[in-house]
N, C-alpha and C positions, 0 to 999 in steps of 0.2 A: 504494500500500500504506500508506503515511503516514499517508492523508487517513481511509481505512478504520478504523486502529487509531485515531486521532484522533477520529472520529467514535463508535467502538466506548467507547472511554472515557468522551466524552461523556452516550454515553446510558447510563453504568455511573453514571456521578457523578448526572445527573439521574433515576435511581430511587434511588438510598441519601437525595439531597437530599427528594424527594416523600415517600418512605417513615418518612423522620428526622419533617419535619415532621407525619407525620396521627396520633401518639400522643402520648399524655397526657403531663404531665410529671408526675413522682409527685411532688411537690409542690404540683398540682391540688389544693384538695377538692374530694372525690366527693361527687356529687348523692341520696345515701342520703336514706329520708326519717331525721328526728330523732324516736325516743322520748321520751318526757320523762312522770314518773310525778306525781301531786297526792296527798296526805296529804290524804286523807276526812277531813274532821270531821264531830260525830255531829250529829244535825239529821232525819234520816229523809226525804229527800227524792229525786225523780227525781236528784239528782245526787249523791248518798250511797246508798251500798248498792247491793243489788240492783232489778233492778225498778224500781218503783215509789216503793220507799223504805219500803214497807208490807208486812207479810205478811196483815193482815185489814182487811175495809173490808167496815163496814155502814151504810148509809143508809136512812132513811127519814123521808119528807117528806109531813105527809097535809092535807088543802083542807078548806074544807068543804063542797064538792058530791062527797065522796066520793072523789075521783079521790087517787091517790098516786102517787110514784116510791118505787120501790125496789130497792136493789143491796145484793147480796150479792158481795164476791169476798175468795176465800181461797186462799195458795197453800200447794201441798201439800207439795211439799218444797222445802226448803231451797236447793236449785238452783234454783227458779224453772222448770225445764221443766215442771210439771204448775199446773195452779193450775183452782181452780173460781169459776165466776164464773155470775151470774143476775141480772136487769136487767127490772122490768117496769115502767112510765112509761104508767100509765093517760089522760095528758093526749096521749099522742103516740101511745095506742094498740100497746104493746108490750111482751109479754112470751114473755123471750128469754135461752140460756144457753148459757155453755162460749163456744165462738170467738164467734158473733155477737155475745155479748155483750159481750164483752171490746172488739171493736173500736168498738160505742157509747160504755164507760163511760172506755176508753181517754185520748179526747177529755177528759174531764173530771177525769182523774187527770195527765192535763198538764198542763192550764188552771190547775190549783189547784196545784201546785208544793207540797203540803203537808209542814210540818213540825210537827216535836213543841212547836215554842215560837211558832206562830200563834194569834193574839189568836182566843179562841171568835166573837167577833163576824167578824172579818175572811172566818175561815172558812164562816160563815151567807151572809156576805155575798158571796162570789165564788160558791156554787151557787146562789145565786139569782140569781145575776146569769148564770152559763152557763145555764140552764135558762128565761130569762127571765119571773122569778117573783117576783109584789110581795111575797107573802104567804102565810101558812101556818097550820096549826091545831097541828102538830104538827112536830118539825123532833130528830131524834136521828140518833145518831155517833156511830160507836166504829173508832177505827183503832188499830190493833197496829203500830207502826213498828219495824223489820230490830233496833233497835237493844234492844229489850228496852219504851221507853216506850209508853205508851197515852194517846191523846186522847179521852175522853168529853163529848159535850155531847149536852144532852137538854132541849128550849125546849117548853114547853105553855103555847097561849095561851087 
């Protein structure tokens, strides 16, 4: 009977000992993930604002064999779920609007990270460089950035 209650203890002690050990000590930090918020400065860019960083974006770029790109995209409201957008690139043979579009000119509104205080040149010079393009006859811009500024550049050679 000894050996019983003996043993009976034992295995009372060895589940409080197993059971003590498998929980946390509150003293642990927990594995939450962390928030943490960044103060937008103004600039208008994919990492300022909404979107894009722009509410209107006009392009047009003309050769002189005729051929042009041109994108139109504008969003409609201020949430950024509705927006219009049109894209036709007579060198690649396309003209195309709303979603398709969007996910062509997409590409190219990433690429160019634009902001309100990019040198006019810089900005020439990275769509010609996505679009792999020496040269141009005509080369006009106009973007509305989230924040109230506007970029205008307009090159006729």
């Amino acid at each position: 009977m000894k050996k019983l209650s003996f043993f009976g203890i034992l295995l009372i002690m060895g589940i409080l000992v197993v059971s003590g050990c498998s929980k946390k000590s509150v003293d642990e930090p927990k594995d939450d993930p962390v928030i943490s918020t960044e103060t937008e400065t103004e600039g208008g860019s994919l990492e300022h604002g909404d979107g894009y960083g722009f509410d209107e974006f006009e392009l047009e770029i003309n050769f002189d064999n005729d051929e042009e790109i041109e994108i139109d995209y504008e969003v409609i409201d201020k949430a950024g779920e509705e927006v219009k957008a049109s894209y036709q690139n007579t060198l690649a043979n396309l003209d195309i609007k709303d979603e398709k579009a969007m996910n062509e000119i997409g590409e190219l509104f990433i690429y160019l990270l634009l902001t309100k205080d990019m040198p006019e040149e810089e900005v020439i010079d990275k769509i010609l460089t996505f679009y792999e393009l020496e040269d141009y006859t005509k080369f006009e811009l106009e973007v509305n950035f989230d924040e109230g500024t506007e970029l205008r550049i307009k090159d006729v050679k």
